[in-house]
C-alpha positions as CSV (number, residue, x, y, z in Angstrom):
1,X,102.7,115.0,58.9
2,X,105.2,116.3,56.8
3,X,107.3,120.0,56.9
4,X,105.8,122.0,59.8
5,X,104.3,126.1,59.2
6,X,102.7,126.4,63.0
7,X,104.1,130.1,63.9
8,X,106.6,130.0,66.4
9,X,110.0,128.4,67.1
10,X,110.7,125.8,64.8
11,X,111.9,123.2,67.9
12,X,108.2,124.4,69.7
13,X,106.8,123.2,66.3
14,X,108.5,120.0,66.1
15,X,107.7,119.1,70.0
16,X,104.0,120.2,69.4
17,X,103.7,117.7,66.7
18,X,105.3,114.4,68.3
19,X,103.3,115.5,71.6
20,X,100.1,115.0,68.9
21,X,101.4,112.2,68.0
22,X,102.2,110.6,71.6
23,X,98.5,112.1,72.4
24,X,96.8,110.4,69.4
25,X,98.2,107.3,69.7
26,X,100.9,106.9,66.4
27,X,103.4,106.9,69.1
28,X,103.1,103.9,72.1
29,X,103.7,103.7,75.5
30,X,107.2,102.5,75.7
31,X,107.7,102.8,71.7
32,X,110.9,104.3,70.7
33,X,110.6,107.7,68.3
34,X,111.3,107.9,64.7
35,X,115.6,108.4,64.8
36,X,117.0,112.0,64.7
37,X,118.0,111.4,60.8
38,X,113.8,110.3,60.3
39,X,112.7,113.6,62.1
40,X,115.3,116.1,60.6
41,X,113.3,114.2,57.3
42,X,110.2,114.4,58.1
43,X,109.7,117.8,59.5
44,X,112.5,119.5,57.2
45,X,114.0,120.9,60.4
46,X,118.3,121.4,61.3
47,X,119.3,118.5,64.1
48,X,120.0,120.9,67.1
49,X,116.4,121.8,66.1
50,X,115.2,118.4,66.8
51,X,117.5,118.1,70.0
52,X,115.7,121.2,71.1
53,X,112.1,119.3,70.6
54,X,113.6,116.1,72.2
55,X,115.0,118.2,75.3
56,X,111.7,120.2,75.7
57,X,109.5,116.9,75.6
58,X,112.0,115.3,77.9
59,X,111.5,118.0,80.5
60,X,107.8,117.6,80.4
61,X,107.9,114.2,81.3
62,X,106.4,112.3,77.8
63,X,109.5,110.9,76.8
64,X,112.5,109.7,78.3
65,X,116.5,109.1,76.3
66,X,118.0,106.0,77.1
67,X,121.6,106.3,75.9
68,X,122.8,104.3,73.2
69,X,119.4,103.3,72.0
70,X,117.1,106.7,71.3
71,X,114.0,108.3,72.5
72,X,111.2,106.3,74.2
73,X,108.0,107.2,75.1
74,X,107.8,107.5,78.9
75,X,105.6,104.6,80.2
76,X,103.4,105.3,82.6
77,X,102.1,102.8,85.0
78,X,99.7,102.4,87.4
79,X,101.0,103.9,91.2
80,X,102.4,101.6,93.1
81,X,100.4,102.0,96.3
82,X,97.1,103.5,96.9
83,X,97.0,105.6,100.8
84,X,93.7,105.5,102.0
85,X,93.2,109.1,103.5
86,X,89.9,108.3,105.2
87,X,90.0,108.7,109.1
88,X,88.6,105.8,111.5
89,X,87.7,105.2,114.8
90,X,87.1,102.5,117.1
91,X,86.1,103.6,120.9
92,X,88.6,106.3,121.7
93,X,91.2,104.7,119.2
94,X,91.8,106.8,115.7
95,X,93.0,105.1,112.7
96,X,94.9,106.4,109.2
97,X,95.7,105.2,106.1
98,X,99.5,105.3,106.4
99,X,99.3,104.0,109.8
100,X,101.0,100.6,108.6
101,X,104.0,102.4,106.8
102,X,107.3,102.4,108.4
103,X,109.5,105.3,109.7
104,X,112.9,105.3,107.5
105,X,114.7,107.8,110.7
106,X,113.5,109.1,113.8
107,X,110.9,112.4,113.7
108,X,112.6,115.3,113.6
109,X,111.2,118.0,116.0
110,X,111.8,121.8,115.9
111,X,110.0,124.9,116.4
112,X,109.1,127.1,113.6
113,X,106.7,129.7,112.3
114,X,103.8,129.5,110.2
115,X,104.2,131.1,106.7
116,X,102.1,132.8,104.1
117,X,100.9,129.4,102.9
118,X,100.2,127.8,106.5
119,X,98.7,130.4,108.7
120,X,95.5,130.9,106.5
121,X,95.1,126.9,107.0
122,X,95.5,127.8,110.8
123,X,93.4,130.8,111.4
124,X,96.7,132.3,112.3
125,X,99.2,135.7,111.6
126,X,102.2,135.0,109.7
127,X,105.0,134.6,111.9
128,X,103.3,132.5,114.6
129,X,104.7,130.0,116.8
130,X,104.6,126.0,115.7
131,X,105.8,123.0,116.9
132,X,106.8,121.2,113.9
133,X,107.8,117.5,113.2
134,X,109.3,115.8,109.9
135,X,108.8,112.1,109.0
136,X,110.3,110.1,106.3
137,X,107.9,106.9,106.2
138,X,108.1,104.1,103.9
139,X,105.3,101.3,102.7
140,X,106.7,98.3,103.5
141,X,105.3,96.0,100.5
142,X,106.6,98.7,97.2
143,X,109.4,100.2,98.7
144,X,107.2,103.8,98.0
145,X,108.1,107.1,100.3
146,X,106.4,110.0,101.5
147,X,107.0,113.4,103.4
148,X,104.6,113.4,106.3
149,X,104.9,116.7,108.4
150,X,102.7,118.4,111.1
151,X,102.4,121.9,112.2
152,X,100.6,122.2,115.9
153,X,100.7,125.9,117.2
154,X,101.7,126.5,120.7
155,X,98.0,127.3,121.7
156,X,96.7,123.9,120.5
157,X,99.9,122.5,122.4
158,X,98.9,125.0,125.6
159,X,95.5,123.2,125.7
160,X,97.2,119.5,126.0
161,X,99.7,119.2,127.9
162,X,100.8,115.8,126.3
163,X,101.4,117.9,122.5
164,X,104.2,120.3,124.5
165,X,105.8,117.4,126.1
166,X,105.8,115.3,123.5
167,X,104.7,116.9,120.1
168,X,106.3,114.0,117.7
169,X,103.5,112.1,119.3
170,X,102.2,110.0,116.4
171,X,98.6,111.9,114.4
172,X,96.0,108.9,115.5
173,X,97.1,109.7,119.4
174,X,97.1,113.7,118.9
175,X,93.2,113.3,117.8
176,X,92.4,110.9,120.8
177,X,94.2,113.9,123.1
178,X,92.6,116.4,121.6
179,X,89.3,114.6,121.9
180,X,89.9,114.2,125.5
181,X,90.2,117.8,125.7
182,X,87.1,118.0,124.8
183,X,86.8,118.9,121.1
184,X,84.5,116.7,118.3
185,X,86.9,116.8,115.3
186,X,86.0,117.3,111.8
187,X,89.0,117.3,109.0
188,X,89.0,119.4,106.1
189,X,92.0,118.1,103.2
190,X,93.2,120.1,100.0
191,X,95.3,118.1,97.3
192,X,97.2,120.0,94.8
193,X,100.2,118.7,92.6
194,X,103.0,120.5,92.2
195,X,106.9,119.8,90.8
196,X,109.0,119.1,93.7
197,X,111.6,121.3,95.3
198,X,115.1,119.5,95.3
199,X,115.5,118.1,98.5
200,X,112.1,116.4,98.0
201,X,112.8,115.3,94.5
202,X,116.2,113.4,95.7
203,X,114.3,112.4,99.2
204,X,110.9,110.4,97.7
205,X,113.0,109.4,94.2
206,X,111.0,111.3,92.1
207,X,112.2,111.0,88.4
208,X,112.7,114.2,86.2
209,X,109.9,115.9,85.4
210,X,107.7,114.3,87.7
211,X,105.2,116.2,90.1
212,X,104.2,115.5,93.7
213,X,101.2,115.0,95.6
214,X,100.9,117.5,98.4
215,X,98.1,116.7,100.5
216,X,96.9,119.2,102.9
217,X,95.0,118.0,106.2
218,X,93.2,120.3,108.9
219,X,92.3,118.7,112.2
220,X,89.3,121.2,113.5
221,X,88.3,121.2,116.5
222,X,85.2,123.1,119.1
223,X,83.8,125.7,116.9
224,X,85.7,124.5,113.3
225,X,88.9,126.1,115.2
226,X,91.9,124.6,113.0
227,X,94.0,122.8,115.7
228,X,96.9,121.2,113.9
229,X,98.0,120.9,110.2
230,X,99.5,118.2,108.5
231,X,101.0,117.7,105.2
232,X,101.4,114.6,103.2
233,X,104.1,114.3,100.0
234,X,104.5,111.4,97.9
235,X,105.9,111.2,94.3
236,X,102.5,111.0,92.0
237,X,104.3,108.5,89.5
238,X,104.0,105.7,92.3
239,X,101.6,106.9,94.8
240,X,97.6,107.9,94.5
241,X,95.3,109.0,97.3
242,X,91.8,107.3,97.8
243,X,88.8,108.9,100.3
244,X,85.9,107.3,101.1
245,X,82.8,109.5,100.7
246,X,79.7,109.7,103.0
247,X,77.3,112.0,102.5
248,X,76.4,114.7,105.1
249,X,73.2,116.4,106.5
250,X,72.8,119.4,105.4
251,X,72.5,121.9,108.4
252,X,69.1,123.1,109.3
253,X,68.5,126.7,109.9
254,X,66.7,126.9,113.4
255,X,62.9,129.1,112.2
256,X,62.8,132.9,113.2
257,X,61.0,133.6,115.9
């Protein structure tokens, strides 16, 4: 690669080419970039021009300035922990994957109201009444943190007493009263990554530039009515999520008589 002629601003053009670079290999995994002298070289660019490259590549995560010594390409390891997401049950006892992980604080417990994002999950109207409880856990073997929050609407609560009493009551026990109210549960779960608001970023130690995991989990109940919503958070540099997969039956339609 020599002087760059890619339209567009010269900095763009410089970061486009080391992110080649990084993507075809010439740059390593932990390997340190050519010096800011070698680049203002190679690519016949100004140095604030290579700063500019430097910063933008910094913000998107592939590289990281460690002061004194240069740029490095950002190293990325495996995740530290792996949360199992499938659900289990023995007899009237309900399992989860995070049900070994440690609360850092107690729960915190407020009412709230669903939002444009939760209510569709819900079946509900914007602005509808929740229950809703904050926990800060911790896997005790890596030190790794998630955000784990559910959302139960007062007329799930209304239909167990035991949620409107106590609705910090821990996920495996809501499912065991809600199944002694009578409903068969089924789960439907959405993961999307995003970047993390601040308080998030600063709460799970998330480096710059580093998106989340945001796991979305449905507990349906009589008639795939959505009864409670939780929401899982965990920085994706040092956490993964695994599912076990079954397959289903497909439904038969009954004949027309």
């Amino acid at each position: 690669m020599g002087e760059i002629q890619r339209p567009g601003a010269l900095y763009q053009q410089v970061a486009a080419e080391i992110r080649s670079g990084i993507s075809a290999g010439e740059y390593k995994p932990g390997s340190p970039l050519p010096s800011e002298a070698q680049l203002i070289e190679r690519y016949k660019v100004s140095r604030p021009t290579v700063r500019k490259a430097i910063a933008a590549l910094r913000a998107e995560g592939l590289i990281e300035v460690i002061h004194g010594k240069g740029s490095y390409v950002r190293a990325l390891p495996a995740p530290a922990v792996t949360i199992e997401r499938t659900i289990t049950r023995t007899g009237k006892t309900f399992h989860t994957g995070h049900q070994t992980w440690q609360q850092a604080e107690e729960p915190a417990v407020y009412r709230t109201t669903t939002t444009a994002n939760t209510a569709p999950l819900l079946g509900l109207e914007e602005g509808e009444a929740l229950f809703g409880i904050d926990r800060l856990l911790v896997d005790p073997d890596t030190g790794t943190r998630a955000l784990h929050r559910v959302l139960i609407p007062f007329a799930t609560a209304d239909q167990a007493e035991q949620l409107a009493d106590a609705p910090d009551t821990e996920p495996e026990q809501i499912y065991a009263i809600l199944t002694a109210a009578g409903h068969k549960l089924t789960w439907h779960e959405t993961v999307s990554a995003r970047m993390p608001l601040p308080d998030e970023r600063s709460t799970l130690d998330t480096p710059d530039a580093t998106p989340i995991l945001h796991a979305a989990r449905v507990t349906l109940g009589t008639d795939d009515q959505p009864l409670i919503l939780e929401e899982l958070r965990a920085s994706a540099d040092c956490a993964q999520l695994a599912y076990r997969i079954t397959a289903a039956t497909p439904l038969k339609l009954a004949p027309s008589s």
